[in-house]
C-alpha positions as MATLAB code, in Angstrom:
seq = 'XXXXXXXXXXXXXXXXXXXXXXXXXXXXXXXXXXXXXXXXXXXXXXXXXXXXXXXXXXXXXXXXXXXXXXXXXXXXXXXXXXXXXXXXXX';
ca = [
    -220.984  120.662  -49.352;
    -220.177  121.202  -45.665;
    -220.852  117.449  -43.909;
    -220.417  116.924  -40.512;
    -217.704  114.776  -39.803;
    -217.908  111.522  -37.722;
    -217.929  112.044  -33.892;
    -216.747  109.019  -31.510;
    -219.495  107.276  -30.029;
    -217.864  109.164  -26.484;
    -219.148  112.537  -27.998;
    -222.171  111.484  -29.714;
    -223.566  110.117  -26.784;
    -222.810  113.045  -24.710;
    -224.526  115.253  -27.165;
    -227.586  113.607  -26.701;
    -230.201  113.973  -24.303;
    -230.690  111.546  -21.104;
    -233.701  109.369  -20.972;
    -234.714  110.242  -17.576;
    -237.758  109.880  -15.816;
    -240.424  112.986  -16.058;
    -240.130  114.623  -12.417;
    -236.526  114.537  -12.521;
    -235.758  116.320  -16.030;
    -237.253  119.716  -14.045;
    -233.628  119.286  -11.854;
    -231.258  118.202  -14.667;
    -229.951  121.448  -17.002;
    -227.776  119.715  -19.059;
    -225.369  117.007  -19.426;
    -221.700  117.450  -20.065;
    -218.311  115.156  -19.627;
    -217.916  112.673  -17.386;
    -216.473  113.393  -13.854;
    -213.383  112.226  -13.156;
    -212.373  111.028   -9.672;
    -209.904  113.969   -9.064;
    -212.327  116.155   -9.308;
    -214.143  113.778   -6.899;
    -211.739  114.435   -4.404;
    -210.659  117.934   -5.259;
    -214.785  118.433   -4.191;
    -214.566  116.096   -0.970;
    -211.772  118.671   -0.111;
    -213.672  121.489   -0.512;
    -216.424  120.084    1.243;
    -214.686  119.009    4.436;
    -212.901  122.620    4.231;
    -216.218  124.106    4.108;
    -217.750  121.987    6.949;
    -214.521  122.836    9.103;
    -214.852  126.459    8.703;
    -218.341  126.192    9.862;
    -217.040  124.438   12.721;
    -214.717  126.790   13.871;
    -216.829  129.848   12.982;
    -219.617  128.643   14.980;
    -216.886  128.041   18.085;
    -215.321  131.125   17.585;
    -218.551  132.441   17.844;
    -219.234  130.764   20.708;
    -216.216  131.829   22.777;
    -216.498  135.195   21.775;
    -220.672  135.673   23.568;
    -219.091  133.775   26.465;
    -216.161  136.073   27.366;
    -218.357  138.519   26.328;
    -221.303  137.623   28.926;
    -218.162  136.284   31.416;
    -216.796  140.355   31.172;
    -220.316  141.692   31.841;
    -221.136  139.428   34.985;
    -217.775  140.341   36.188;
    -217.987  144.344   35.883;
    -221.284  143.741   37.305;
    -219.566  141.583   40.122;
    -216.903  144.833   40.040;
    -219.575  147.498   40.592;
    -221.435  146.283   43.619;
    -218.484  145.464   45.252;
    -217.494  149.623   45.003;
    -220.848  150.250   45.997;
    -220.688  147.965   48.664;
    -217.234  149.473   49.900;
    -218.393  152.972   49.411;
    -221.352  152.425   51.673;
    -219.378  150.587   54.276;
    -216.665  153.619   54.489;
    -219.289  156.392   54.857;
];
């Protein structure tokens, strides 16, 4: 017969379900290995890249409706001037 050899107690108790509390079991899917803190970091890393390229996305952003409104005042600015010449000359 096929038996099921001995696990370490590392594996066993990974395999088995977590006693947790009622309302949070709806948020956990499973269990797996433990986290390591490399992959810590590696996710710090990814988080602060994440959070910078917000940063810069929401400046570049930024920038770009202010040169945009800056070049609409200023051909605004541009036209009444002409105007303003043309009516002076005639």
């Amino acid at each position: 017969m096929d038996e099921t050899p001995n696990l370490p107690a590392k594996t066993q108790q990974a395999e088995e379900k977590p006693q947790l509390p009622d309302n949070l079991r709806q948020f956990v899917e499973q269990v797996g290995k433990p986290v390591t803190n490399r992959q810590i970091d590696n996710y710090a890393k990814l988080q602060e890249l994440e959070d910078r390229r917000k940063f810069l996305t929401t400046v570049i952003e930024a920038w770009e409706k202010q040169q945009t409104q800056d070049r609409d005042l200023r051909k605004k600015y541009a036209d009444w001037l002409m105007y303003g010449w043309a009516c002076r000359s005639s």
